[in-house]
C-alpha positions, 0 to 999 in steps of 0.5 A, a space after each residue: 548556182 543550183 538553181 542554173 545547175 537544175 535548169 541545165 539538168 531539165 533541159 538535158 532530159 528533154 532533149 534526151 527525150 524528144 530524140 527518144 521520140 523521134 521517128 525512124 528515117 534512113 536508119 534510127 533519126 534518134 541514133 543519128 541525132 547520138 553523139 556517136 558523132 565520128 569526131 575524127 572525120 568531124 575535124 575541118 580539114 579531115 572532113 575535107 580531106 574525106 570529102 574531096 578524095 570521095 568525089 576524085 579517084 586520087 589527089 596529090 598532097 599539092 593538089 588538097 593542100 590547094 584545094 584546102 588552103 592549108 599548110 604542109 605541115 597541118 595537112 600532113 598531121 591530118 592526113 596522118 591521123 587519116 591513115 592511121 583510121 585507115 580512112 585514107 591509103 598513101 602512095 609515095 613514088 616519084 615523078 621523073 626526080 620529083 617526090 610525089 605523095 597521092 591519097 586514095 579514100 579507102 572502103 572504110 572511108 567510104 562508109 566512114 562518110 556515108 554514115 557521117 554524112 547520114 548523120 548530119 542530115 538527121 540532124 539538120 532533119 530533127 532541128 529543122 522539126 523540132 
């Protein structure tokens, strides 16, 4: 057990010094590669959520709960979780008698995404050259 406890240690240590070592790209490659990983937005439906109100100016519950084939209740957690972050604003009004719940991605979100998004692409860049 100490010996496999060693190993693990050692390969801790390399890791941390080969993304030490890293070149700077689009920012700190090293500081991308960091767990500083947004683990709020790394969620799948909350990434999804975040990505699909990107590319729209809004979306409707009805229209993600499609577009991401999911529950009421489970979009509605994450969603939730979302505008707690202030990632995402949402307007509740009505459509003739009908309720109808829209989402909008907010400037922070954007950010949020962006800086996201650039560290995974470091990611994939480091392990595809390491």
């Amino acid at each position: 057990m100490a010996k496999s406890s060693t190993a693990h240690q050692e390969r801790i240590q390399r890791t941390r010094e080969r993304d030490a070592s890293l070149p700077a790209a689009h920012g700190s490659v090293r500081e991308a590669v960091s767990p500083d990983l947004d683990r709020l937005i790394h969620e799948r439906i909350r990434l999804g959520i975040v990505s699909a109100l990107a590319v729209n100016r809004s979306l409707t519950f009805n229209e993600l709960k499609a577009l991401l084939k999911t529950t009421d209740g489970n979009l509605s957690v994450h969603a939730r979780k979302l505008e707690e972050a202030d990632y995402i604003v949402c307007t509740k009004s009505f459509d003739g008698r009908l309720p109808k719940t829209e989402y909008r991605l907010t400037p922070l979100g954007r950010r949020t995404l962006e800086r996201y998004l650039n560290h995974m692409e470091a990611l994939i860049r480091a392990t595809r050259e390491g």
